[in-house]
C-alpha positions in Angstrom: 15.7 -70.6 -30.5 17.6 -69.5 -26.9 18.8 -66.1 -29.5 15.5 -65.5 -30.6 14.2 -65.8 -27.1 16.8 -63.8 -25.4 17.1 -60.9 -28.3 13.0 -60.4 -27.5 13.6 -60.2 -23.7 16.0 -57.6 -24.6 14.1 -55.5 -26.7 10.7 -56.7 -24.4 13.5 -55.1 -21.2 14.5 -51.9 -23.2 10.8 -50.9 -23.9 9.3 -51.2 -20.2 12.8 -49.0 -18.6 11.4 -46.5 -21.4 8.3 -46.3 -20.3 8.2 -46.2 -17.2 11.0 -43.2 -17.1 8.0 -41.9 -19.5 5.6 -42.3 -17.1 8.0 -40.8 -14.5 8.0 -37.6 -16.1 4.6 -37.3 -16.9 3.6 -37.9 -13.4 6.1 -35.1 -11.9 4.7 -32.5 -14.9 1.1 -33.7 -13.7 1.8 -32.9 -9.4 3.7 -29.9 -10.4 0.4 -28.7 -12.0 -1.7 -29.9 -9.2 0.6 -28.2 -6.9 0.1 -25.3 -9.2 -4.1 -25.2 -8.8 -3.9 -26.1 -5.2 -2.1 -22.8 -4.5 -4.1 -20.9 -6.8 -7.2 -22.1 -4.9 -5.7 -21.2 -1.5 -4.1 -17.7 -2.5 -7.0 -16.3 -4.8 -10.1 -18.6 -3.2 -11.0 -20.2 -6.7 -12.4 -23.6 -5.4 -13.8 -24.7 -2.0 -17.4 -23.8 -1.1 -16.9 -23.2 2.8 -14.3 -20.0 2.9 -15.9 -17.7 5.9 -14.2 -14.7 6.1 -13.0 -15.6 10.4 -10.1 -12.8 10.4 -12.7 -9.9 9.5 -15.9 -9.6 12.2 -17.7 -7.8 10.0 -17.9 -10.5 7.1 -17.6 -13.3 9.5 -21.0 -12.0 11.1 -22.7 -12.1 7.7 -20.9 -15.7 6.6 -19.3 -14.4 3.8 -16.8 -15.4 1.6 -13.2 -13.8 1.8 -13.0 -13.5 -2.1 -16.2 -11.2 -1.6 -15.7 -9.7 1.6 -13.3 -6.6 -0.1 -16.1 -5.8 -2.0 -19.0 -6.3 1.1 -16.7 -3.7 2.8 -16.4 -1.8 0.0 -19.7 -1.1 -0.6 -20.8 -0.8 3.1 -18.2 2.2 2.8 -19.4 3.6 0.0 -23.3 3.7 1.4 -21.9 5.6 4.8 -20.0 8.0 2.3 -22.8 8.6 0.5 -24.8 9.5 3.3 -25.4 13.4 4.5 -22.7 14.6 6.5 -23.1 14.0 10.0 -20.8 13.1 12.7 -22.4 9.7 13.2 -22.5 9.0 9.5 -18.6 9.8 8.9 -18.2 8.1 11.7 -19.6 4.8 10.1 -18.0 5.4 6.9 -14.4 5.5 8.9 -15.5 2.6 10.6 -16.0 0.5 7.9 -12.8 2.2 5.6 -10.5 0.6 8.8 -12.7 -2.9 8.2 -11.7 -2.7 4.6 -8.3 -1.9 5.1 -8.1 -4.8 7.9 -10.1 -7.1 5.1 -7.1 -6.3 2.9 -4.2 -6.6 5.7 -5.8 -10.4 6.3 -6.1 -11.3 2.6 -2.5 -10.6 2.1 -1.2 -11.9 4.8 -2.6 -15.5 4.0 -1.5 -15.0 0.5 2.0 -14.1 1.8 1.5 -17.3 4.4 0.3 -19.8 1.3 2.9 -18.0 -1.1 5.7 -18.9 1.9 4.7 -22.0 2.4 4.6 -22.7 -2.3 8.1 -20.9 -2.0 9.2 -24.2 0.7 7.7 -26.5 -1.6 9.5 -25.2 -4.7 12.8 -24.9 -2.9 12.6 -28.8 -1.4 11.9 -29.3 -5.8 15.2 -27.6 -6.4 17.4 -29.7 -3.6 15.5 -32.3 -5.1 16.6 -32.0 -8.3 20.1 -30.9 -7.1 20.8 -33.9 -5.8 19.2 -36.1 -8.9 21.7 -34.3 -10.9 24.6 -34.7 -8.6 24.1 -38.7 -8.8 23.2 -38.9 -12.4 26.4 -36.9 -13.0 28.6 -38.7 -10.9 27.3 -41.7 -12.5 28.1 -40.3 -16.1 31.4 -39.6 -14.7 32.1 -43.5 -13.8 31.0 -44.4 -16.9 33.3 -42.1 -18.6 36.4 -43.0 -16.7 35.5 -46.7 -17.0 35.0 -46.3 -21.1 38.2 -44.3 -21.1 40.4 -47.0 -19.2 39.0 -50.7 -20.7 37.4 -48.7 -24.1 34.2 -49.6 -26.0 33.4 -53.0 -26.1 31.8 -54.0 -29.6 29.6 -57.1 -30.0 31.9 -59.3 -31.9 34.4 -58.5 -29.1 32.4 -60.3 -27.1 31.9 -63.2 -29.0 35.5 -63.5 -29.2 35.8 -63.5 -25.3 32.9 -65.6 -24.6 33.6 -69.1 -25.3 30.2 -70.4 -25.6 27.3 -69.1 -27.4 25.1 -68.7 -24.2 27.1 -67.2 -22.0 27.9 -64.4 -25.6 24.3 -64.2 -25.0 24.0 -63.7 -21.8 27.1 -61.1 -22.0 25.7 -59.5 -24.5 22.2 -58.7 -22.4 24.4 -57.3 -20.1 26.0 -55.1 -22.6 22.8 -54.1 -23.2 21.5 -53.3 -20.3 24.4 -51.2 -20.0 24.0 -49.0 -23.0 20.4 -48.0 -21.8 21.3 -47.3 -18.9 24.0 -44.6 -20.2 21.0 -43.2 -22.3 18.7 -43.4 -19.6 21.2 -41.3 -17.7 21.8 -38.2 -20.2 18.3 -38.1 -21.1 17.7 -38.0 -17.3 20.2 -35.7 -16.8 18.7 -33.4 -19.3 15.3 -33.7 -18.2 16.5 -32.6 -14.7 18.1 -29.8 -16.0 15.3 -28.3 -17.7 13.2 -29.1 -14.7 16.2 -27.5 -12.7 16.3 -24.5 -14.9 12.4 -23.6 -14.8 12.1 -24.4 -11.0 15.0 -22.2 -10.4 12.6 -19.3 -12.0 9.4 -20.1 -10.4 10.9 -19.6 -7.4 12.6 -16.1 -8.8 9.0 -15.3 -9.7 7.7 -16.5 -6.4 10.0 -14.4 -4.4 9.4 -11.5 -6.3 5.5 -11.4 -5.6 6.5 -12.1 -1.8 8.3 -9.5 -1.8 5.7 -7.1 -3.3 3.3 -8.6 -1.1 5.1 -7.5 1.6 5.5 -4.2 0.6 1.7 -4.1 0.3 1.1 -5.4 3.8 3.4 -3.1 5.1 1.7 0.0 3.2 -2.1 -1.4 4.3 -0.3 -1.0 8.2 0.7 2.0 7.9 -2.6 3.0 6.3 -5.0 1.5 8.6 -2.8 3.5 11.4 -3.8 6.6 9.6 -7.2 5.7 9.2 -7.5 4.8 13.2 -5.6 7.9 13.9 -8.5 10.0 11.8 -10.9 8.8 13.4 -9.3 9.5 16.9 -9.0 12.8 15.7 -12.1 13.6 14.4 -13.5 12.3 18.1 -11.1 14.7 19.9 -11.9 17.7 17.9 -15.6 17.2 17.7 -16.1 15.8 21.0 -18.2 13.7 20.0 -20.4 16.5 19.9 -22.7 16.7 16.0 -23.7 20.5 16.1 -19.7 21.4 17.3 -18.8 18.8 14.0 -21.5 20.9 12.0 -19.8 24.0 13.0 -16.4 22.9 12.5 -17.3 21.2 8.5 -18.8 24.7 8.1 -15.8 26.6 9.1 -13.5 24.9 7.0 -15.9 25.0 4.3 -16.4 28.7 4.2 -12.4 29.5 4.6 -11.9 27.3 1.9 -14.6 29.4 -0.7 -13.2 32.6 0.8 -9.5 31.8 -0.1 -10.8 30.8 -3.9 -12.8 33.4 -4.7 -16.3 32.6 -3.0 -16.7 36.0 -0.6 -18.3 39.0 -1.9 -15.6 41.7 -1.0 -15.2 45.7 -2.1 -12.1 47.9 -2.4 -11.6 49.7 0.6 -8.2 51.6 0.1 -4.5 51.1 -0.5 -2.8 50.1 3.0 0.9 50.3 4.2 2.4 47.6 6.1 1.5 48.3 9.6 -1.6 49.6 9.1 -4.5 48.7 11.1 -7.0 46.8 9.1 -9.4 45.7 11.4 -10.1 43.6 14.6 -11.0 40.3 15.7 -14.7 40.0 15.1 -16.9 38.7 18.1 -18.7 35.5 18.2 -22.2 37.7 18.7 -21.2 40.3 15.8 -19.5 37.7 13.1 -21.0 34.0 14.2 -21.1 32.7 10.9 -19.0 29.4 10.9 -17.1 30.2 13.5 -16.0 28.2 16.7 -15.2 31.5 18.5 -13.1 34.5 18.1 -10.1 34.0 16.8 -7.9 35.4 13.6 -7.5 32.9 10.5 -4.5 34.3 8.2 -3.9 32.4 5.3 -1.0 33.8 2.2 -1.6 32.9 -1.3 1.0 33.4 -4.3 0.2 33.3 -8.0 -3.5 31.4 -7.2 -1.7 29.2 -5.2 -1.9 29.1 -1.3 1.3 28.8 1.0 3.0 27.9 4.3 2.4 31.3 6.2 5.4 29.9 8.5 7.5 31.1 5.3 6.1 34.6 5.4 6.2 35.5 9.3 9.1 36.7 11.3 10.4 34.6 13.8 8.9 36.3 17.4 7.1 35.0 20.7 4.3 33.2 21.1 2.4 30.9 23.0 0.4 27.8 22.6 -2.9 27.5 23.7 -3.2 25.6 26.7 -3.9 21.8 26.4 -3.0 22.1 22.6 -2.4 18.8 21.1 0.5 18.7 18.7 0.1 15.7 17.1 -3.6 17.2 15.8 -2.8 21.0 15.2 1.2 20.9 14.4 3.7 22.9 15.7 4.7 26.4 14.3 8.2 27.1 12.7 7.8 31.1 11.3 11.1 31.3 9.1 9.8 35.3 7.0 10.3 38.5 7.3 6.7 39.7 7.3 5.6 41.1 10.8 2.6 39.0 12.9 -0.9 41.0 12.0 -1.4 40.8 15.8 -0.1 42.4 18.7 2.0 40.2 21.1 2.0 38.3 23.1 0.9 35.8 20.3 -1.2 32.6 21.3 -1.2 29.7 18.2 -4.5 27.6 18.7 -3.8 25.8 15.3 -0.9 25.8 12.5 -0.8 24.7 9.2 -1.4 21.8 7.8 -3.3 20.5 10.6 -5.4 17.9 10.5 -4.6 16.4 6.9 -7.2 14.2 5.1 -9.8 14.7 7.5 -13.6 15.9 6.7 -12.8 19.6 7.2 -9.5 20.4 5.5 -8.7 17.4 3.0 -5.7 16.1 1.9 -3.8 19.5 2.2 -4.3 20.3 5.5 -5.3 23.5 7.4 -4.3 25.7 5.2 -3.3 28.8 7.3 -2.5 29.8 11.4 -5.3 30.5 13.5 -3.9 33.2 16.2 -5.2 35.2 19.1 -3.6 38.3 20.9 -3.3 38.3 24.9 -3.4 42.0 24.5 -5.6 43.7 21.8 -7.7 42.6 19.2 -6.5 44.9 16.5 -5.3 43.1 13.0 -2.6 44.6 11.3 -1.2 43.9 8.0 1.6 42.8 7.1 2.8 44.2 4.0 1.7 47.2 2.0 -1.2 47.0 -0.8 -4.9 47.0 -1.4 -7.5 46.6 1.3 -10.6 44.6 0.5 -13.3 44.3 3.0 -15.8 40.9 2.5 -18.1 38.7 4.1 -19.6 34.8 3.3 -23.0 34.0 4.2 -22.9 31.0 6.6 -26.2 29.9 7.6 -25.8 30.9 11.3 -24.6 33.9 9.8 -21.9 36.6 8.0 -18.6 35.3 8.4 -16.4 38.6 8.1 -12.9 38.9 6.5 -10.7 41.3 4.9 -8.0 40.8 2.3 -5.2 42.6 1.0 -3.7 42.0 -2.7 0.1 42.8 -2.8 2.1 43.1 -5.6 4.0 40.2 -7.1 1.2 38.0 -6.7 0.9 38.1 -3.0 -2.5 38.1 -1.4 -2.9 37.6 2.5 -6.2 36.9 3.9 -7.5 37.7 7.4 -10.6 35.7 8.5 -12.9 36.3 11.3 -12.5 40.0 11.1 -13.9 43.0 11.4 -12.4 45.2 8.9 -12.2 49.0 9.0 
């Protein structure tokens, strides 16, 4: 009876150590996935019904969501875009591109904060699990080194030793217990190795997207400087001023179509470099998109336009005064054409000036705009054929003369006379 009862307590002992390391593992599988969701729901705002948008005014002000703000701000932008070109309209539609691009600096930032915070969480898992494994294998060890000094011990061993039936029994349990206990322990140690191994590469995966994260964050700064400096530009040159921004639109506009074929010009006559071609048109006689008199010379090689400072000769000049750098870039002529003015030379803007605003684009100014302290009289600057041409502007002609070299070469003179 006492080794029927003590053989069930045994097997009754075995099966509740096995399930409850069952139930062990299932619960650690079961908060790793709820950790999972929870970071999820932070990161990419799938649950929770109260998620005002605080960081961004705009979408605060309206109570909405930050999972739809992006696309509030989006649109917003799009509508001001869409709108006919005025100074207040691009105003609004910069206004709202820098809301955007803050939207986007937020949301990344508390995905870079919540994906920190995961990365913590998965890294206290991994000294976790480093330390389960550094006990379970110590305790293998022991075992080992015990095994290897007294050897197995088989049941009738036991007997043999025991002297009574109960305390065989009883000795036996023990020997029991034992064995589960070393099986308990590998199958332990294995479980925590797998768990080691694909902690080890959610974290791998986790740093990655950190990492990208912050390269994103770091490209949404530098954009959103951009995207204030714009606008600060645009204020400068317009002065806040809408019929000087309608001129301004119109002039790069019509410089733009002139360069790619949208003047009506005529032959005039072969030229040799030197020659006078022209003169700086007037504000009263040329006014069509035009700020004020002043020579636009643009080059063009092969249907493609180029840096002029490539061209010109290196000689004196002057900027005009109060000229802002940062807006209308320095001048570095590097060529061995001659200037088609007469010194001395003042620069009002170089090129590339102004890139990815509302008059130029992504490019730039795409010539030097140039004035002579001495003589109006535009020269040019390598023999070839004269062409004399004007685009309707609708305050009027805008004048210009070009000159096709060979090679390929074309040089343009805007906002001139030509003779």
């Amino acid at each position: 009876m006492n080794f029927l009862r003590n053989a069930f307590f045994q097997l009754f002992l075995l099966l509740f150590f096995i399930t409850i390391f069952a139930l062990r593992i299932s619960a650690d599988e079961n908060n790793d996935e709820h950790d999972h969701d929870y970071i999820n729901e932070i990161i990419f705002g799938t649950g929770g019904e109260d998620n005002v948008c605080t960081s961004v005014p705009e979408c605060a002000k309206e109570n909405i969501d930050c999972s739809k703000c992006i696309e509030y701000l989006t649109n917003k932008k799009n509508e001001a875009t869409a709108q006919v070109k005025t100074l207040s309209s691009e105003i609004a539609a910069m206004d709202n591109q820098i809301s955007l691009t803050q939207a986007r600096i937020s949301a990344t930032e508390q995905q870079i904060q919540e994906l920190r915070e995961d990365i913590g969480i998965t890294e206290d898992k991994i000294y976790s699990l480093e330390s389960d494994i550094d006990g379970i294998s110590k305790a293998l060890l022991n075992r080992i080194v015990a095994s290897y000094k007294y050897g197995s011990i088989e049941p009738w061993q036991v007997l043999l030793t025991s002297g009574n039936i109960d305390r065989f029994f009883t000795r036996l349990k023990y020997l029991k217990i034992i064995q589960y206990y070393d099986q308990k322990n590998i199958i332990t140690a294995e479980q925590s190795k797998v768990s080691y191994g694909n902690q080890q590469d959610i974290l791998v995966e986790k740093q990655e997207k950190a990492k990208s994260l912050s390269a994103k964050l770091e490209s949404y700064n530098s954009q959103l400087e951009e995207e204030k400096s714009n606008k600060d530009a645009l204020l400068l040159v317009t002065r806040n001023d809408e019929s000087r921004y309608q001129r301004l639109i119109a002039q790069a506009q019509a410089e733009r179509a002139i360069v790619f074929g949208g003047g009506k010009d005529v032959f005039m006559r072969d030229v040799s470099k030197g020659d006078s071609i022209g003169a700086i048109a007037s504000w009263s006689s040329s006014p069509g998109c035009s700020t004020g008199a002043h020579l636009h010379f643009e080059v063009g090689k092969d249907n493609s336009l180029q840096d002029p400072n490539s061209y010109l000769e290196k000689t004196n000049f002057q900027y005009a005064s109060g000229y802002n750098f940062d807006l209308y870039r320095s001048i570095d002529p590097r060529g061995d054409f001659p200037w088609p003015l007469n010194s001395p030379i003042q620069i009002n803007q170089g090129f590339g000036a102004q890139p990815n605003s509302s008059f130029y684009g992504a490019s730039g100014h795409t010539g030097i705009d140039m004035n002579s302290l001495s003589s109006p009289t535009v020269k040019v600057v390598k023999s070839g054929k004269l062409y004399g041409g004007s685009y309707q502007c609708k305050n009027g002609p805008l004048y210009y003369a070009k000159v096709e070299h060979d090679e390929g070469l074309v040089t343009w003179y805007l906002h001139v006379s030509p003779n």
